[in-house]
Biotite code that builds the C-alpha atoms (Angstrom):
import biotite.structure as struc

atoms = struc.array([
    struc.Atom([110.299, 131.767, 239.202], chain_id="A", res_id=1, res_name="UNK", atom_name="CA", element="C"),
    struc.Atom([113.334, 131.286, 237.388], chain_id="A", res_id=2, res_name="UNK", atom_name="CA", element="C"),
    struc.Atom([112.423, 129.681, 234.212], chain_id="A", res_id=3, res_name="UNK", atom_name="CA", element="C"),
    struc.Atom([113.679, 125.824, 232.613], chain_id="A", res_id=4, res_name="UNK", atom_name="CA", element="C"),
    struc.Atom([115.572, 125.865, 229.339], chain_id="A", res_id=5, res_name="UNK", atom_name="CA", element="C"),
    struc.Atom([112.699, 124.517, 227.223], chain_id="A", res_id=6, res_name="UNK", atom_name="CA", element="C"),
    struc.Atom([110.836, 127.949, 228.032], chain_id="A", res_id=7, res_name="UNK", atom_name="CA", element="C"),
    struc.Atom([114.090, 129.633, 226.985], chain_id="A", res_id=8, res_name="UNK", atom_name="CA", element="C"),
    struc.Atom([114.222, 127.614, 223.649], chain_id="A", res_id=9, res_name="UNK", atom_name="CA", element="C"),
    struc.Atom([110.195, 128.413, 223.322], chain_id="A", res_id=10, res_name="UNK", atom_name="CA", element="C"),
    struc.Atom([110.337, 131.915, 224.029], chain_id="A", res_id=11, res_name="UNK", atom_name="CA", element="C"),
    struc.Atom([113.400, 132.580, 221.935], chain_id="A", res_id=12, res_name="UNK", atom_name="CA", element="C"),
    struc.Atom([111.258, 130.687, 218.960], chain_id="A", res_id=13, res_name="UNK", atom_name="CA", element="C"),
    struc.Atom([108.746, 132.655, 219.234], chain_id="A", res_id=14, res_name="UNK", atom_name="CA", element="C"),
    struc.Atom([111.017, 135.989, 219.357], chain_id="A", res_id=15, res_name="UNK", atom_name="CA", element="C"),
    struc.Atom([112.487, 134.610, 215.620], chain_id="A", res_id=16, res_name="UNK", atom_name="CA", element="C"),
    struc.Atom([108.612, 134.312, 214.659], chain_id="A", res_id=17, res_name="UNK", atom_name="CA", element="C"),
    struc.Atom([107.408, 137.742, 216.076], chain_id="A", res_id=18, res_name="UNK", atom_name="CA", element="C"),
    struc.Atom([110.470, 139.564, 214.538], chain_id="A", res_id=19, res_name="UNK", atom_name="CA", element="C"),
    struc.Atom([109.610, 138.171, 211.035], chain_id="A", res_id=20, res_name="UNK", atom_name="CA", element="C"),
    struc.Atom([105.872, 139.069, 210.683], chain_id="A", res_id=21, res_name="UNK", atom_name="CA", element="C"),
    struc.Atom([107.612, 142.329, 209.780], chain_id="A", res_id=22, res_name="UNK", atom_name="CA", element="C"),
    struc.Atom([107.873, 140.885, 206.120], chain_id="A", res_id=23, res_name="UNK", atom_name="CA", element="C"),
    struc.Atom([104.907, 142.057, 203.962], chain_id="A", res_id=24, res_name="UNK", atom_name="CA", element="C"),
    struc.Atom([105.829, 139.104, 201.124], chain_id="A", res_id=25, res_name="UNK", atom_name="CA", element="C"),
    struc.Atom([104.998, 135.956, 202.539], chain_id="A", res_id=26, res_name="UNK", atom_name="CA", element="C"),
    struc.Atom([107.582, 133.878, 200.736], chain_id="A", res_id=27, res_name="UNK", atom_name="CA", element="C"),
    struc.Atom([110.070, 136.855, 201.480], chain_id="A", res_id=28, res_name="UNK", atom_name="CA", element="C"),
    struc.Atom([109.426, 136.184, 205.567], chain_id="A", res_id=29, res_name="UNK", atom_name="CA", element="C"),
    struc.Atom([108.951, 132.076, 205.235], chain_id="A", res_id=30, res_name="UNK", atom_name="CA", element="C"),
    struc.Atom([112.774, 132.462, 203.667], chain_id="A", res_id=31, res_name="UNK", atom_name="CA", element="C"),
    struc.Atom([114.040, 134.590, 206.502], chain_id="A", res_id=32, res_name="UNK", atom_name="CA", element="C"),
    struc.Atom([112.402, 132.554, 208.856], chain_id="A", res_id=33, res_name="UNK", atom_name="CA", element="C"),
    struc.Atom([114.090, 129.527, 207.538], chain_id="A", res_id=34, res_name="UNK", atom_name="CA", element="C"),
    struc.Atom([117.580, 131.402, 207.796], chain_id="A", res_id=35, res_name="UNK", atom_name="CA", element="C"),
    struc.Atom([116.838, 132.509, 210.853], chain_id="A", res_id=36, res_name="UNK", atom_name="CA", element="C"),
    struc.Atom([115.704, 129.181, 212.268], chain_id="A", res_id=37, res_name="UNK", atom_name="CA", element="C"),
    struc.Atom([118.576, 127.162, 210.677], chain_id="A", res_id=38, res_name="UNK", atom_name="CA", element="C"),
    struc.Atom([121.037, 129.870, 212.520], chain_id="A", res_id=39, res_name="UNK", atom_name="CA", element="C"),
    struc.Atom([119.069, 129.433, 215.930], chain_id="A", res_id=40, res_name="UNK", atom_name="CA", element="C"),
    struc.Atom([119.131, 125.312, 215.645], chain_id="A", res_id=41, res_name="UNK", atom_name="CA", element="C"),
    struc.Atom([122.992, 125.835, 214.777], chain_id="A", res_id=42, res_name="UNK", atom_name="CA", element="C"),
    struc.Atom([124.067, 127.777, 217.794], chain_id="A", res_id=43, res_name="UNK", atom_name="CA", element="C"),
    struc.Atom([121.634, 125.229, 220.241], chain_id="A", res_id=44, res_name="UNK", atom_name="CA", element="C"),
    struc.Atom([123.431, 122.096, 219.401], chain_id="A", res_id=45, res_name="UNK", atom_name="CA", element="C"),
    struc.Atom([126.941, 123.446, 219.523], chain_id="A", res_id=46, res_name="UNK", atom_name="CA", element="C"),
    struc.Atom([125.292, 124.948, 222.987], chain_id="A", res_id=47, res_name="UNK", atom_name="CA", element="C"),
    struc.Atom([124.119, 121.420, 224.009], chain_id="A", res_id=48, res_name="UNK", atom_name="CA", element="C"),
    struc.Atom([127.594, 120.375, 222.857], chain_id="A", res_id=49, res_name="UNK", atom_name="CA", element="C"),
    struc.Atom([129.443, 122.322, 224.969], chain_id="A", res_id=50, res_name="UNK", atom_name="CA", element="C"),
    struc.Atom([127.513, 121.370, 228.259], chain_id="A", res_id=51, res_name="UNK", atom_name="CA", element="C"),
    struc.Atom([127.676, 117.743, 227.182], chain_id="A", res_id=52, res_name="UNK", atom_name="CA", element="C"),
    struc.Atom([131.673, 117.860, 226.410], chain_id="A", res_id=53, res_name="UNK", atom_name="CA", element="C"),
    struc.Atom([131.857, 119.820, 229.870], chain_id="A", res_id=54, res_name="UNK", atom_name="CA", element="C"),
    struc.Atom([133.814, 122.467, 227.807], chain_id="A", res_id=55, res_name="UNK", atom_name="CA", element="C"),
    struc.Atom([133.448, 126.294, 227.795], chain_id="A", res_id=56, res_name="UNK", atom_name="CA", element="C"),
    struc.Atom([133.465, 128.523, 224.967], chain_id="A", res_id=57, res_name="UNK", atom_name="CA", element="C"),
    struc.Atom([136.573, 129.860, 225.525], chain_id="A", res_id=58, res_name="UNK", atom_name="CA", element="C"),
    struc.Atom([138.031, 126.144, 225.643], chain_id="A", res_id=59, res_name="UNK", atom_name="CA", element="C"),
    struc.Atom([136.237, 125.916, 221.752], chain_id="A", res_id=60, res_name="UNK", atom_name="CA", element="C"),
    struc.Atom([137.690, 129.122, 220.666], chain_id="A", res_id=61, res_name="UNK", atom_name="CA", element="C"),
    struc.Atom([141.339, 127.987, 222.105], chain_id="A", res_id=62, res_name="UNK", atom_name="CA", element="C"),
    struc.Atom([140.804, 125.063, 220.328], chain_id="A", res_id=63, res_name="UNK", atom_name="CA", element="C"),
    struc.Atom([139.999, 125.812, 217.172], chain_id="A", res_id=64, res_name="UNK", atom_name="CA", element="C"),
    struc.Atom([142.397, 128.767, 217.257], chain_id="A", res_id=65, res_name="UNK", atom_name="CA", element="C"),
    struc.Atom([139.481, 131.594, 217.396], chain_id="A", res_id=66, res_name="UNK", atom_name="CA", element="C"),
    struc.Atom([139.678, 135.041, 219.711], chain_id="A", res_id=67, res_name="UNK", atom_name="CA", element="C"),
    struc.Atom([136.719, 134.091, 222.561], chain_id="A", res_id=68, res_name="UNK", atom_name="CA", element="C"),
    struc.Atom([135.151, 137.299, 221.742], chain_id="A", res_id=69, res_name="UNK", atom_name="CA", element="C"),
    struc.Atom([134.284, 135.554, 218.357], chain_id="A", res_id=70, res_name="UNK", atom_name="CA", element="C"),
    struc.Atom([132.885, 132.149, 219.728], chain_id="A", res_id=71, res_name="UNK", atom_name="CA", element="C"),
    struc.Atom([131.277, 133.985, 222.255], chain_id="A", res_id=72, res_name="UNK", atom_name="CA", element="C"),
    struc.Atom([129.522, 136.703, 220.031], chain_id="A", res_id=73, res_name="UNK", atom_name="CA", element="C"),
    struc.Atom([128.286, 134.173, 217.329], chain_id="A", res_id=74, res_name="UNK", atom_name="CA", element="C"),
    struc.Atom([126.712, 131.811, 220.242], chain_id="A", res_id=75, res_name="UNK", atom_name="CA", element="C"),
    struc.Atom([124.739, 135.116, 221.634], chain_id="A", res_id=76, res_name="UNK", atom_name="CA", element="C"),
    struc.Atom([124.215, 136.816, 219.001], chain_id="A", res_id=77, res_name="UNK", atom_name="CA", element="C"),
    struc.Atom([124.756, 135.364, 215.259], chain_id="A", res_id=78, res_name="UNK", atom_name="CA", element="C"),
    struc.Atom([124.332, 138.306, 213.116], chain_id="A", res_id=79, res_name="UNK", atom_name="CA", element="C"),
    struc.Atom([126.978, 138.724, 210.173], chain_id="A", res_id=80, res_name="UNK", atom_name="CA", element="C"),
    struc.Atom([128.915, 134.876, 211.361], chain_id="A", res_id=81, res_name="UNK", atom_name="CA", element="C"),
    struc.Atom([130.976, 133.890, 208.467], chain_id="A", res_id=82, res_name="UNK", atom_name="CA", element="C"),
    struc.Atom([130.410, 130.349, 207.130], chain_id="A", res_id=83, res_name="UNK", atom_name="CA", element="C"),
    struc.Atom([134.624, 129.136, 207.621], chain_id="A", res_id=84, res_name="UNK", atom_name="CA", element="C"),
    struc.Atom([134.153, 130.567, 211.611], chain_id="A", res_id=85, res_name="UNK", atom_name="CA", element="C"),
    struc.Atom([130.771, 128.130, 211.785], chain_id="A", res_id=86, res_name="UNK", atom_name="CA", element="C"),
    struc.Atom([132.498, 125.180, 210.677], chain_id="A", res_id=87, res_name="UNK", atom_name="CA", element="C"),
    struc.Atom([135.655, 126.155, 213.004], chain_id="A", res_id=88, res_name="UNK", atom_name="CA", element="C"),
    struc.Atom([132.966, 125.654, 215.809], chain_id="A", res_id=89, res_name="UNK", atom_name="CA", element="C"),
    struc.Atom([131.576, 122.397, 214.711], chain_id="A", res_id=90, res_name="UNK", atom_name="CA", element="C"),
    struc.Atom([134.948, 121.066, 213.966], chain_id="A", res_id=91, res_name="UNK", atom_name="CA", element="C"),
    struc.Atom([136.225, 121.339, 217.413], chain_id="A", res_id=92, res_name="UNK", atom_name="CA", element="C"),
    struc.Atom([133.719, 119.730, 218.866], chain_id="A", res_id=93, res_name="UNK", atom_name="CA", element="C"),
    struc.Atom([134.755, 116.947, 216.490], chain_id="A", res_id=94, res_name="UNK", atom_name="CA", element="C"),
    struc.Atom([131.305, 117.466, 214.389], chain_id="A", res_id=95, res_name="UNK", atom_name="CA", element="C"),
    struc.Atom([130.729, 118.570, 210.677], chain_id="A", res_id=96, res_name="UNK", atom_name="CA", element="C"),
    struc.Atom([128.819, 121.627, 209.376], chain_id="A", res_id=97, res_name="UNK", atom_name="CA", element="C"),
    struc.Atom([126.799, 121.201, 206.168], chain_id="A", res_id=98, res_name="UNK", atom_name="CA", element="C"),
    struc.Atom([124.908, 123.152, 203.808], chain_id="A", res_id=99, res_name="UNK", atom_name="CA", element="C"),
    struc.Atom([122.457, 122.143, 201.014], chain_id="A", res_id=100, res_name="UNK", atom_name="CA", element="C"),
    struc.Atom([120.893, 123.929, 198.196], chain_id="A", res_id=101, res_name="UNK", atom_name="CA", element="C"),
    struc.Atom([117.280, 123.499, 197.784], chain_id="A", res_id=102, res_name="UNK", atom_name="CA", element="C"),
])
């Protein structure tokens, strides 16, 4: 059974959770986990953007003037993404990336 993309969402969660029990301080691993989170809820909306814009990622990384190879590894795998590429992304899909300090 192949599965729906709410399990995939769900399951991928729950990876972000399971990989940050590592953390022996609890306010060290709530932090992470906020990072972490913030990262994952980034890369599903410009995801859901994409498949509501009918556009690919290498039509977003022509766009925005970005190598595919960078689009593409910061939507599967977000380690090390520099802020400027991030708002790159959400610019071409005619959106706006924010940050706050708390």
């Amino acid at each position: 059974m192949k599965p729906v993309k709410d399990q995939l969402t769900i399951a991928k969660k729950a990876d972000i959770k399971r990989v940050l029990n590592k953390y022996n301080d609890r306010k060290e691993r709530d932090e992470a986990l906020k990072e972490e989170l913030a990262m994952y809820d980034f890369i599903a909306s410009v995801k859901k953007e994409l498949v509501k814009r009918h556009m690919t990622k290498y039509a977003l990384a022509k766009k925005i003037g970005l190598n595919p190879f960078v689009v593409s590894r910061v939507l599967d795998n977000a380690e090390n993404a520099q802020y400027k590429t991030l708002q790159k992304m959400a610019h071409g899909l005619g959106k706006r990336l924010e940050m706050k300090l708390t």
